[in-house]
TILUM-888963 format. One record per residue (C-alpha): residue number from 1; residue in three letters; x, y, z. Coordinates in nm, 2 decimals. Layout:
<nodes>
<nr NUM&rest ALA&east X&north Y&up Z> $
...
</nodes>
This chain:
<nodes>
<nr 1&rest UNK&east 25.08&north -0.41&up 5.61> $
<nr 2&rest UNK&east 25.39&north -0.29&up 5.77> $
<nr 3&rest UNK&east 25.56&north -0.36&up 5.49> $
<nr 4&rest UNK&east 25.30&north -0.12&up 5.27> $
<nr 5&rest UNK&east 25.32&north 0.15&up 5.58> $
<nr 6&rest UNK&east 25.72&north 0.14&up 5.54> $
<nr 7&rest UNK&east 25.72&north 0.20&up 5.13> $
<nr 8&rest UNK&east 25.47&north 0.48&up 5.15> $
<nr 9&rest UNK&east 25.67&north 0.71&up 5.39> $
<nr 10&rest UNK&east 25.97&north 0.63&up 5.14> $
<nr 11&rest UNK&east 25.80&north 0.72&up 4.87> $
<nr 12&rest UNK&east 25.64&north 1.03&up 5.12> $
<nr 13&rest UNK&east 25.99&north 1.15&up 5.18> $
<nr 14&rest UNK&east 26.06&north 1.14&up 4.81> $
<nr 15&rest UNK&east 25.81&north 1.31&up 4.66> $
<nr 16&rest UNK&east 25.79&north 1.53&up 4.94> $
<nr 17&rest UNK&east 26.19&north 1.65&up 4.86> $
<nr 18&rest UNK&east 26.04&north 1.71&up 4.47> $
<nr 19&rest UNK&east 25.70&north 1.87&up 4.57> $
<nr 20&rest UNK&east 25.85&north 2.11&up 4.88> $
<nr 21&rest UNK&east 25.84&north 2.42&up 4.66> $
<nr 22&rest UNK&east 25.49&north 2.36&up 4.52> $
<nr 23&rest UNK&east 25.26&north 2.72&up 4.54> $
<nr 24&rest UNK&east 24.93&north 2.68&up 4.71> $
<nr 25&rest UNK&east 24.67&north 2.91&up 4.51> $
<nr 26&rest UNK&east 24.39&north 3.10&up 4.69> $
<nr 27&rest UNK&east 24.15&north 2.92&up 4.54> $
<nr 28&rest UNK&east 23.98&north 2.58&up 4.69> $
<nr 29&rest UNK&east 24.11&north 2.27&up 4.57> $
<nr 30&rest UNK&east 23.98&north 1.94&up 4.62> $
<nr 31&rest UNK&east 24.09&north 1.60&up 4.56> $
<nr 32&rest UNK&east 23.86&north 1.26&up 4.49> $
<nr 33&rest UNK&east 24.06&north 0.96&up 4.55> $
<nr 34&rest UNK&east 23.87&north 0.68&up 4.42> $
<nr 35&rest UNK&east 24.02&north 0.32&up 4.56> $
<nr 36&rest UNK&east 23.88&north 0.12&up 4.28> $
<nr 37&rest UNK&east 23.75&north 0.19&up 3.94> $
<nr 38&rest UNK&east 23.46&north 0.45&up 3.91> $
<nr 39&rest UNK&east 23.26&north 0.24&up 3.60> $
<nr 40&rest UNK&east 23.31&north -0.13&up 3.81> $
<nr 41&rest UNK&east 23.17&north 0.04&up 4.16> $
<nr 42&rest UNK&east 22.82&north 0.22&up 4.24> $
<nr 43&rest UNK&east 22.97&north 0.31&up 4.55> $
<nr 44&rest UNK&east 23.24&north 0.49&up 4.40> $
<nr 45&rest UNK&east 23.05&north 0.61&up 4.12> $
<nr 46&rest UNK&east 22.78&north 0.77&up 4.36> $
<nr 47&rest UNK&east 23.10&north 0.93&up 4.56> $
<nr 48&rest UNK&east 23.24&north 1.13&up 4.26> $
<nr 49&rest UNK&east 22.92&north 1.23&up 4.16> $
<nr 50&rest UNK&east 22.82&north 1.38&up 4.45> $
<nr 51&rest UNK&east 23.15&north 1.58&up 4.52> $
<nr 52&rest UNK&east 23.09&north 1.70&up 4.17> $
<nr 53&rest UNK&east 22.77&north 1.82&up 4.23> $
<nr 54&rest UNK&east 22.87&north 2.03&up 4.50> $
<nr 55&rest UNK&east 23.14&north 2.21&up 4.32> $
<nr 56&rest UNK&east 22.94&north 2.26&up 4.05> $
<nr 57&rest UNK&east 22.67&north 2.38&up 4.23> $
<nr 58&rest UNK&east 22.95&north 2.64&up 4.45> $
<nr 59&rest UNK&east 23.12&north 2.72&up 4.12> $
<nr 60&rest UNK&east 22.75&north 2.86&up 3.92> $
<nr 61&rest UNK&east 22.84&north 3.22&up 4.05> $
<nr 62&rest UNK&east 23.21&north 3.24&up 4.11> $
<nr 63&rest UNK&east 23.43&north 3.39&up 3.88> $
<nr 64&rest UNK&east 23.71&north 3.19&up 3.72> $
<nr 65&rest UNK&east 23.96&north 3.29&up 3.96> $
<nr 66&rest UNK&east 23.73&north 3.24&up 4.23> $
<nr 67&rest UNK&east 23.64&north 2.83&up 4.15> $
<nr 68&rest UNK&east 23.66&north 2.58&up 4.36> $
<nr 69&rest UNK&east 23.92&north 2.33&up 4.15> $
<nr 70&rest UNK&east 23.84&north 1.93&up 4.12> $
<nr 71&rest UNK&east 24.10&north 1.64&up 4.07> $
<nr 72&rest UNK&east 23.99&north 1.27&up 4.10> $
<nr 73&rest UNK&east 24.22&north 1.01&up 4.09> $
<nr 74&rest UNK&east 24.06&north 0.69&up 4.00> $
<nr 75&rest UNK&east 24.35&north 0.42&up 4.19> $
<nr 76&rest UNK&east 24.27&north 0.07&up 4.01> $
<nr 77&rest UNK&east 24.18&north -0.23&up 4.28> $
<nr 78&rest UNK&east 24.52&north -0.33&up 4.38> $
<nr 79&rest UNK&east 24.54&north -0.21&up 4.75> $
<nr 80&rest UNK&east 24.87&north -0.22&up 4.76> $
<nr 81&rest UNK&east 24.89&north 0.08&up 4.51> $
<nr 82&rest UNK&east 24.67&north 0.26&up 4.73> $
<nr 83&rest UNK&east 24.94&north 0.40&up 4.99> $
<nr 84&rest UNK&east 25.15&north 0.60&up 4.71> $
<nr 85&rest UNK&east 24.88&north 0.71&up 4.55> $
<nr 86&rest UNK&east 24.74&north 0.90&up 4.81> $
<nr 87&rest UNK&east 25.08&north 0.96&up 4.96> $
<nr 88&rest UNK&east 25.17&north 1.13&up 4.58> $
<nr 89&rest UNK&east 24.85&north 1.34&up 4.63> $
<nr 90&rest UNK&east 24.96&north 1.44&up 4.97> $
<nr 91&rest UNK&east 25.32&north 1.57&up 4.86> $
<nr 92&rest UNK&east 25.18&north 1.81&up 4.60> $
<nr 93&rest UNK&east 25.09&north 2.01&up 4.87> $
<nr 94&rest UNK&east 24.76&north 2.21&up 4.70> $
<nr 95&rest UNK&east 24.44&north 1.99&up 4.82> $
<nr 96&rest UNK&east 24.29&north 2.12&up 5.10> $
<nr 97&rest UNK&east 24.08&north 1.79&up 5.13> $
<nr 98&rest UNK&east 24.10&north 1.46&up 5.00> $
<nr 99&rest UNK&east 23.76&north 1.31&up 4.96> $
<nr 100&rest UNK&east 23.76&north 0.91&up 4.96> $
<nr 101&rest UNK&east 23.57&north 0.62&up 5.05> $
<nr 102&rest UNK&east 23.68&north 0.27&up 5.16> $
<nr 103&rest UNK&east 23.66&north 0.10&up 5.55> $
<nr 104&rest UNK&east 24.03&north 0.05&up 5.55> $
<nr 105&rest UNK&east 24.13&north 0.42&up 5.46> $
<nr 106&rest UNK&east 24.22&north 0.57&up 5.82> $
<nr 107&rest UNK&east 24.47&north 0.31&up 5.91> $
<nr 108&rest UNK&east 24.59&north 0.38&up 5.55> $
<nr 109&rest UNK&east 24.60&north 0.73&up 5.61> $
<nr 110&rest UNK&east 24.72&north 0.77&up 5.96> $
<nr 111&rest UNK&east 25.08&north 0.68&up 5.88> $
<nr 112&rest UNK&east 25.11&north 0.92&up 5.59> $
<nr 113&rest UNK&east 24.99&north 1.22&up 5.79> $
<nr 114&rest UNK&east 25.31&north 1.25&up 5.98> $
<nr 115&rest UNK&east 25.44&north 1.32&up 5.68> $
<nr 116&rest UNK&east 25.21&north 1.57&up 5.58> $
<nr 117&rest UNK&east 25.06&north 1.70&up 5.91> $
<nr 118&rest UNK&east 24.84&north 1.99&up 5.73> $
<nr 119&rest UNK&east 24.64&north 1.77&up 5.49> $
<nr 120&rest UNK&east 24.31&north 1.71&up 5.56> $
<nr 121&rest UNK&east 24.07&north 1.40&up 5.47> $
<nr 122&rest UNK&east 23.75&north 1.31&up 5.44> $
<nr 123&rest UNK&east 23.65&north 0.93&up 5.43> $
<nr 124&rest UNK&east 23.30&north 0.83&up 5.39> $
<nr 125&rest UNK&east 23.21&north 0.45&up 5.51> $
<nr 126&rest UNK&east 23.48&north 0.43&up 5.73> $
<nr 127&rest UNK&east 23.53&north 0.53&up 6.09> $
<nr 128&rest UNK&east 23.79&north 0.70&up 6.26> $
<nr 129&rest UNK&east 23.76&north 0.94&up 6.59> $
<nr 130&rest UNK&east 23.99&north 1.17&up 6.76> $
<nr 131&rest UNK&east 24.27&north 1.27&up 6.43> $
<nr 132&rest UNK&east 24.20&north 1.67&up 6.42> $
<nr 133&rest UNK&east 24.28&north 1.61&up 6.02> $
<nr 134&rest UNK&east 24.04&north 1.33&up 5.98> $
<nr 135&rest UNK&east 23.68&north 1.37&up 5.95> $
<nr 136&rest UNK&east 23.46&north 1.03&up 5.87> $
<nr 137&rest UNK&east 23.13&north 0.94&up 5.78> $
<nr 138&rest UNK&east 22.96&north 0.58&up 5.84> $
<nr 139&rest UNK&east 22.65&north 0.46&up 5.73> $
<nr 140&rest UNK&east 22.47&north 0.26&up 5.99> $
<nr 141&rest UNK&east 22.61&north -0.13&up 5.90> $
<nr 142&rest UNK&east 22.44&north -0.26&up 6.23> $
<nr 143&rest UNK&east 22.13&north -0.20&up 6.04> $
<nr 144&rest UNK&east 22.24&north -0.28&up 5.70> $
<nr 145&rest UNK&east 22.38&north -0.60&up 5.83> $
<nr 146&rest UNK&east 22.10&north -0.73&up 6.05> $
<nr 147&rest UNK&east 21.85&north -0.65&up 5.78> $
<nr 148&rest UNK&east 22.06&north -0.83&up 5.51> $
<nr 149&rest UNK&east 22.11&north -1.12&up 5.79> $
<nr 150&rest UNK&east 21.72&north -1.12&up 5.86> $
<nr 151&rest UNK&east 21.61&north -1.17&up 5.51> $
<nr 152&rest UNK&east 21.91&north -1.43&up 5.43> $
<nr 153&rest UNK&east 21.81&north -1.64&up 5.76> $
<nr 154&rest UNK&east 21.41&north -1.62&up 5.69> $
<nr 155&rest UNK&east 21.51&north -1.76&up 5.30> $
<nr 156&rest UNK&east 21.75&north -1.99&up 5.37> $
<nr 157&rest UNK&east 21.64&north -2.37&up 5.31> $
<nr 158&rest UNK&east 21.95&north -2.52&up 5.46> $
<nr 159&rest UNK&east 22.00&north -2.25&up 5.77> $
<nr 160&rest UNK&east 22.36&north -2.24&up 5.63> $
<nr 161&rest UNK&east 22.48&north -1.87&up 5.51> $
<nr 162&rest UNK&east 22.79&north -1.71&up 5.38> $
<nr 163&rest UNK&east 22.95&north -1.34&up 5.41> $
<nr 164&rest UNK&east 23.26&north -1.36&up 5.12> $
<nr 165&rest UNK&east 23.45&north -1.03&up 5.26> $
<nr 166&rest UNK&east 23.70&north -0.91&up 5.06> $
<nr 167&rest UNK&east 23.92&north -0.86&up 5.36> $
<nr 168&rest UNK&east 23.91&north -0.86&up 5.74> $
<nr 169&rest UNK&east 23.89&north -0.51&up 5.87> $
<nr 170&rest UNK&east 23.75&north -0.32&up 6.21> $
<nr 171&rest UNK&east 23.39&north -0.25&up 6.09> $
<nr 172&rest UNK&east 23.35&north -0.58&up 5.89> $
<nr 173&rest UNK&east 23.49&north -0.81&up 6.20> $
<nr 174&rest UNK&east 23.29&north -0.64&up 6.45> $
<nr 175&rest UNK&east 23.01&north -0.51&up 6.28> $
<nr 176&rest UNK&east 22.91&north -0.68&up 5.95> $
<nr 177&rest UNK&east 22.99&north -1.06&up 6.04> $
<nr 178&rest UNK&east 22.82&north -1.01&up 6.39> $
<nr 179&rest UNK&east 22.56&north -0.88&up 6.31> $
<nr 180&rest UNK&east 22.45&north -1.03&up 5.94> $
<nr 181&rest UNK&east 22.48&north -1.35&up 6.22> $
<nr 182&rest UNK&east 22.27&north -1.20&up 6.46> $
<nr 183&rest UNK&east 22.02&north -1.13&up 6.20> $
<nr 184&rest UNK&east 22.03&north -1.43&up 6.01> $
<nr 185&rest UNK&east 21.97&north -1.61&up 6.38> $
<nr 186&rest UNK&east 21.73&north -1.38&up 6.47> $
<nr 187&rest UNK&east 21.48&north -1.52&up 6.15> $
<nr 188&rest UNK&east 21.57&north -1.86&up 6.22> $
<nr 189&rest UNK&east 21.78&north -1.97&up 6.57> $
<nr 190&rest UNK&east 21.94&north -2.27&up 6.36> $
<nr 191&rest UNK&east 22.11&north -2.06&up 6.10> $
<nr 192&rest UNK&east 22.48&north -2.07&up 6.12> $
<nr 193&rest UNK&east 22.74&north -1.84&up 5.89> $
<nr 194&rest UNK&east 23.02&north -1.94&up 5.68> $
<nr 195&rest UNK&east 23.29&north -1.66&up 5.70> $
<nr 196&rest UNK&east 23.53&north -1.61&up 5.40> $
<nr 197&rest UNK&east 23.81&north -1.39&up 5.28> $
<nr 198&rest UNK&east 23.92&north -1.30&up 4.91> $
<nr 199&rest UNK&east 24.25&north -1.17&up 4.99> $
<nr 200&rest UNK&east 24.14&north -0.89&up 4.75> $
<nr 201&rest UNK&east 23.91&north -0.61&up 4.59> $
<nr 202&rest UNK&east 23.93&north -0.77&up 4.26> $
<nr 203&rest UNK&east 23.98&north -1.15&up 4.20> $
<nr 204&rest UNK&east 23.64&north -1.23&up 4.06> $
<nr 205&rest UNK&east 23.76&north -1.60&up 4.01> $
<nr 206&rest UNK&east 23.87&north -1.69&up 4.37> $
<nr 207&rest UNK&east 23.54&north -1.47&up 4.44> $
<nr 208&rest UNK&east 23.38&north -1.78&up 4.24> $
<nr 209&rest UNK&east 23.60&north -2.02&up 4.38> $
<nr 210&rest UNK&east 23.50&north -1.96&up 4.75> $
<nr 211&rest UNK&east 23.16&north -1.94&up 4.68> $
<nr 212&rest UNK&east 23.13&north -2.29&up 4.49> $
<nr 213&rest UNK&east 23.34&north -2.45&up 4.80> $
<nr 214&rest UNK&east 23.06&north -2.28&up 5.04> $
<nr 215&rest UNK&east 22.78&north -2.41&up 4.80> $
<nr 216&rest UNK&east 22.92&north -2.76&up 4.80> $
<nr 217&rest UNK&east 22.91&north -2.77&up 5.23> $
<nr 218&rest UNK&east 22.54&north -2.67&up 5.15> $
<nr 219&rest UNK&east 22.53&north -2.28&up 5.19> $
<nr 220&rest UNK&east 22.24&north -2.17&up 4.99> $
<nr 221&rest UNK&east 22.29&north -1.74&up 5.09> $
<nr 222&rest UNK&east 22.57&north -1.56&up 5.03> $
<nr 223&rest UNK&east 22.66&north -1.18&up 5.11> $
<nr 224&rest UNK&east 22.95&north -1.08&up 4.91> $
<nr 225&rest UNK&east 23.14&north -0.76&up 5.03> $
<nr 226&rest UNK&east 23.48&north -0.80&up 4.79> $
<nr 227&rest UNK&east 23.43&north -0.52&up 4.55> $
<nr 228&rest UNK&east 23.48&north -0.71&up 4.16> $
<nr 229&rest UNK&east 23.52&north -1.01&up 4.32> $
<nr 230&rest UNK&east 23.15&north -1.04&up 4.39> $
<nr 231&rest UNK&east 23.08&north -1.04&up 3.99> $
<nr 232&rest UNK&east 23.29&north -1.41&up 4.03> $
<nr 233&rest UNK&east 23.01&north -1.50&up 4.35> $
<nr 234&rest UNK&east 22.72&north -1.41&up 4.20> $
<nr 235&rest UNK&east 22.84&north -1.60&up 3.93> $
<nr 236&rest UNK&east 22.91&north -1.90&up 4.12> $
<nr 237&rest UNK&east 22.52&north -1.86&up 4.31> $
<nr 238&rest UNK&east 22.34&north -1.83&up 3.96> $
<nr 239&rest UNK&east 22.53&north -2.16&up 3.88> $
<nr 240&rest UNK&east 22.42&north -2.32&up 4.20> $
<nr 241&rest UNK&east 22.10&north -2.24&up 4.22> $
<nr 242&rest UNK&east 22.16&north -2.05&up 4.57> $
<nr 243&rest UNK&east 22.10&north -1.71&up 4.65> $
<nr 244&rest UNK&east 22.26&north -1.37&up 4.71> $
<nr 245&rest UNK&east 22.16&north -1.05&up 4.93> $
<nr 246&rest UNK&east 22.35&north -0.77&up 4.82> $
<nr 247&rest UNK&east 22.53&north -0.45&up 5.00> $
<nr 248&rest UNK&east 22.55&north -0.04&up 4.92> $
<nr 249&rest UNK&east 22.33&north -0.01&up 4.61> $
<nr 250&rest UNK&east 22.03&north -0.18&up 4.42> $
<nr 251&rest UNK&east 22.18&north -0.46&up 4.30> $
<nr 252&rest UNK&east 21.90&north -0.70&up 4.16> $
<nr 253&rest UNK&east 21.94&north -0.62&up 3.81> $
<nr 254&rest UNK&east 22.29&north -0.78&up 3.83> $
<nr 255&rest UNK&east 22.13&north -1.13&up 3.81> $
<nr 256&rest UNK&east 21.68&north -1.14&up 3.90> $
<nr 257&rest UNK&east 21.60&north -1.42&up 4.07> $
<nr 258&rest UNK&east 21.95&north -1.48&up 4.24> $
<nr 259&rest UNK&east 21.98&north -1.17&up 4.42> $
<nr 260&rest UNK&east 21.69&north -1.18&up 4.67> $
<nr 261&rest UNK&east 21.75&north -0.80&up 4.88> $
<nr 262&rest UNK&east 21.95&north -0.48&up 4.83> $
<nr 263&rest UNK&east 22.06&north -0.27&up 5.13> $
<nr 264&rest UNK&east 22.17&north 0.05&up 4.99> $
<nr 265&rest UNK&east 22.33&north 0.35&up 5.13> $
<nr 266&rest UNK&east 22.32&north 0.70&up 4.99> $
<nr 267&rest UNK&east 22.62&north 0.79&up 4.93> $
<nr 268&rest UNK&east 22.55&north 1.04&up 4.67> $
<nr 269&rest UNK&east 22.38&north 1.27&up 4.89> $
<nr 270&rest UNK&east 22.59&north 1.17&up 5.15> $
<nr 271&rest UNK&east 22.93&north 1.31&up 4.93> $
<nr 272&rest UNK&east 22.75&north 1.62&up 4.81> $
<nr 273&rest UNK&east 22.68&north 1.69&up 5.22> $
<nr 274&rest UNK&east 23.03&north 1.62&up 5.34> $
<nr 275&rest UNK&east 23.16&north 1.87&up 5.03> $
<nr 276&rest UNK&east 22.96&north 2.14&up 5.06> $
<nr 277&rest UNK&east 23.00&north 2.15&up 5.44> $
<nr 278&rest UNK&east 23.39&north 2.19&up 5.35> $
<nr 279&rest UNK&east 23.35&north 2.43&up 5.11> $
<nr 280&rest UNK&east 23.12&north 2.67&up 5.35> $
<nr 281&rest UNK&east 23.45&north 2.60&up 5.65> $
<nr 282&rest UNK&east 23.16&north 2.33&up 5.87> $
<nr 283&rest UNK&east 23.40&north 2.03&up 5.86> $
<nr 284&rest UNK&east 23.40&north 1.88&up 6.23> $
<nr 285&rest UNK&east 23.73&north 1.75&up 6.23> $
<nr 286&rest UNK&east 23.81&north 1.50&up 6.44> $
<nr 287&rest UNK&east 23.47&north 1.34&up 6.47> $
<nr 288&rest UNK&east 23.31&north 1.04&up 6.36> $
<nr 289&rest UNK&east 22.97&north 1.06&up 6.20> $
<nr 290&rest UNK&east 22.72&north 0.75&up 6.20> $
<nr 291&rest UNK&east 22.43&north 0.77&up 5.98> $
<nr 292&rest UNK&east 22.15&north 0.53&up 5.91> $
<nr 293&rest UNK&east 21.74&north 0.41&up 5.83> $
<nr 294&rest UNK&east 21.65&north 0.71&up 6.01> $
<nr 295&rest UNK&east 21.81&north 0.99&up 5.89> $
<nr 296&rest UNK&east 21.76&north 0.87&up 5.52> $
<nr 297&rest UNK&east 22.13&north 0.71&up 5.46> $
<nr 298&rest UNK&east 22.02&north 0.41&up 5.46> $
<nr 299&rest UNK&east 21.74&north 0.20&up 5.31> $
<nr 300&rest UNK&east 21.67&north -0.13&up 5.19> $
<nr 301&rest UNK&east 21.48&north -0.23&up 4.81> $
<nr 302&rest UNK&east 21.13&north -0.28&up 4.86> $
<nr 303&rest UNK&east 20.98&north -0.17&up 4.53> $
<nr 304&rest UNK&east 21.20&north -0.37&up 4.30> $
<nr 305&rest UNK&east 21.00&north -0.60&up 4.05> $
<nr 306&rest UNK&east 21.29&north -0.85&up 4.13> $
<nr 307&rest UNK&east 21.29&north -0.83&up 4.50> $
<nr 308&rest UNK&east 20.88&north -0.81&up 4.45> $
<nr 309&rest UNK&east 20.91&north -1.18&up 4.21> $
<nr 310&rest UNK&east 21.22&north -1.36&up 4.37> $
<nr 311&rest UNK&east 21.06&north -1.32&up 4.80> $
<nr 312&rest UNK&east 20.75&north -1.43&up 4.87> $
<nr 313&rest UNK&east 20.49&north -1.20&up 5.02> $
<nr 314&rest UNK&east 20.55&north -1.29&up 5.34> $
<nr 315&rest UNK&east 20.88&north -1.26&up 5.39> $
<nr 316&rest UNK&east 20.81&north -0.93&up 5.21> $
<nr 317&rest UNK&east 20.57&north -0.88&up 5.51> $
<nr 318&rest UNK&east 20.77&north -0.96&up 5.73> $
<nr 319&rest UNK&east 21.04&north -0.72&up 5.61> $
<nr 320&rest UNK&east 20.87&north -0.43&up 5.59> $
<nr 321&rest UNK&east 20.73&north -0.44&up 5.95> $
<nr 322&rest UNK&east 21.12&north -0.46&up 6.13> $
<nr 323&rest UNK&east 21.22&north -0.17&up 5.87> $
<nr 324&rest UNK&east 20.91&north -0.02&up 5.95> $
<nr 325&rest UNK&east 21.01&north -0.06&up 6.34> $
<nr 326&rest UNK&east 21.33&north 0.07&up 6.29> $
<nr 327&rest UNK&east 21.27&north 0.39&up 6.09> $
<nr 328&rest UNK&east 20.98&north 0.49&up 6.38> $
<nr 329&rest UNK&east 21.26&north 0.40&up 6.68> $
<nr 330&rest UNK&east 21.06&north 0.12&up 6.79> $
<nr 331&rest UNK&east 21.34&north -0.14&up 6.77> $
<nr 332&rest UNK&east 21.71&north -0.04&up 6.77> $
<nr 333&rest UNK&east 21.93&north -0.26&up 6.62> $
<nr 334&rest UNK&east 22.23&north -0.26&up 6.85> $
</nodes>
């Protein structure tokens, strides 16, 4: 990491020598930058279209002088990339806001603002208080992760479970893995988790990999947060027999009868919000913004033929009453 921090104020410095003179226009300008590819990530793809639907939507009655300009820069998956990339968007010097999305974009970030102490960023499921040009947005992974953990623990067979992470970061060590545990514990007191890292965003074959060495010690449920590499782990569960809860979006159609829930967050809605609040001047910089079940940011699959097939009715029951109990306030997951 240090090493990554180090070449991206380099590069910073660089690019900030060539860029020094560039003219700032009037007009709004906006930047997307999209730490992945947009076709191989819901998440992502639900983040560019909801910016664009807020500058499309600000841009109906403007004039052509008067529109608010779009750039998205779609990064690739290696995370090591990620640094310059944003660093080069930083030294042109003409975004007001960059507009991403990943959990380990504000310690990214951080360095390469005192380079460019006017840019401003807005990161969505990420979390990051107190940096007057930082503004983030989380969806509510306490819930997200128990509910995931809950169903995994109450369809286990083996009380043995699996989170494949892509990487170990803030909200995943003391968020996700606790509580997908405290979940998974809370359906059935002898379940145990397996925690396991990818290294990586991408490598769908050590994704695989991990997941048949977890199989093999008798894990039969598997949350995979690695980004491509989960393709590789949901391979590896259809193989085995075992199953799979999934993260951020309705994933069932991605392989019925192995994937047995979907948590999903909307981040759609939630990217047309944060844009359109920036447009109109309403950005609270400096804050940190949690949303969850009960303001609508966060739901999980009921109505799914798949989930409907793969769970029995009642676990389905069962289900439904703590999301129930959480959207009325009557438990807090905490």
């Amino acid at each position: 990491m240090k090493k990554i921090i180090l070449f991206t104020t380099i590069f910073a410095a660089i690019l900030s020598m060539g860029f020094a003179k560039a003219k700032k226009t009037d007009k709004t300008s906006i930047a997307v930058f999209v730490p992945g590819i947009i076709d191989d990530s819901p998440v992502y793809n639900m983040l560019v279209q909801g910016v664009k639907a807020a500058v499309e939507e600000k841009n109906q009655n403007l004039s052509k002088k008067e529109k608010v300009n779009l750039f998205i820069m779609e990064a690739g998956t290696n995370q090591a990339e990620w640094g310059a990339k944003i660093t080069a968007l930083c030294a042109e010097q003409k975004y007001d806001v960059i507009i991403s999305s990943n959990p380990s974009l504000p310690d990214l970030v951080e360095p390469i603002l005192k380079s460019f102490p006017k840019q401003k960023f807005i990161l969505m499921d990420a979390t990051k208080e107190g940096n007057p040009n930082i503004h983030t947005i989380c969806y509510n992974q306490y819930e997200q992760s128990y509910l995931t953990g809950y169903i995994g623990g109450l369809m286990s067979k083996s009380n043995k479970l699996a989170l494949i992470a892509a990487q170990e970061y803030p909200v995943m060590n003391n968020i996700i893995l606790p509580y997908f545990e405290k979940g998974a514990k809370a359906a059935n007191a002898d379940s145990t988790v397996d925690f396991r890292i990818v290294g990586n965003w991408y490598d769908a074959t050590k994704g695989a990999e991990i997941a048949d060495a977890v199989a093999k010690k008798g894990v039969d449920v598997i949350l995979p947060i690695c980004g491509g590499a989960s393709q590789g782990v949901i391979t590896s569960a259809v193989n085995n027999g075992i199953y799979v809860t999934w993260f951020d979006d309705n994933g069932f159609a991605k392989a019925p009868g192995t994937i047995i829930s979907s948590s999903v967050m909307k981040q759609k809605e939630m990217s047309y919000n944060v844009t359109k609040e920036f447009i109109e001047g309403n950005t609270p910089w400096g804050t940190a913004e949690m949303v969850g079940i009960k303001e609508g940011f966060v739901d999980f699959v009921q109505d799914d033929p798949n989930y409907i097939k793969a769970v029995p009715a009642d676990i389905r029951e069962k289900m439904k009453n703590l999301l129930d109990d959480i959207r009325s306030g009557k438990t807090e997951i905490k």
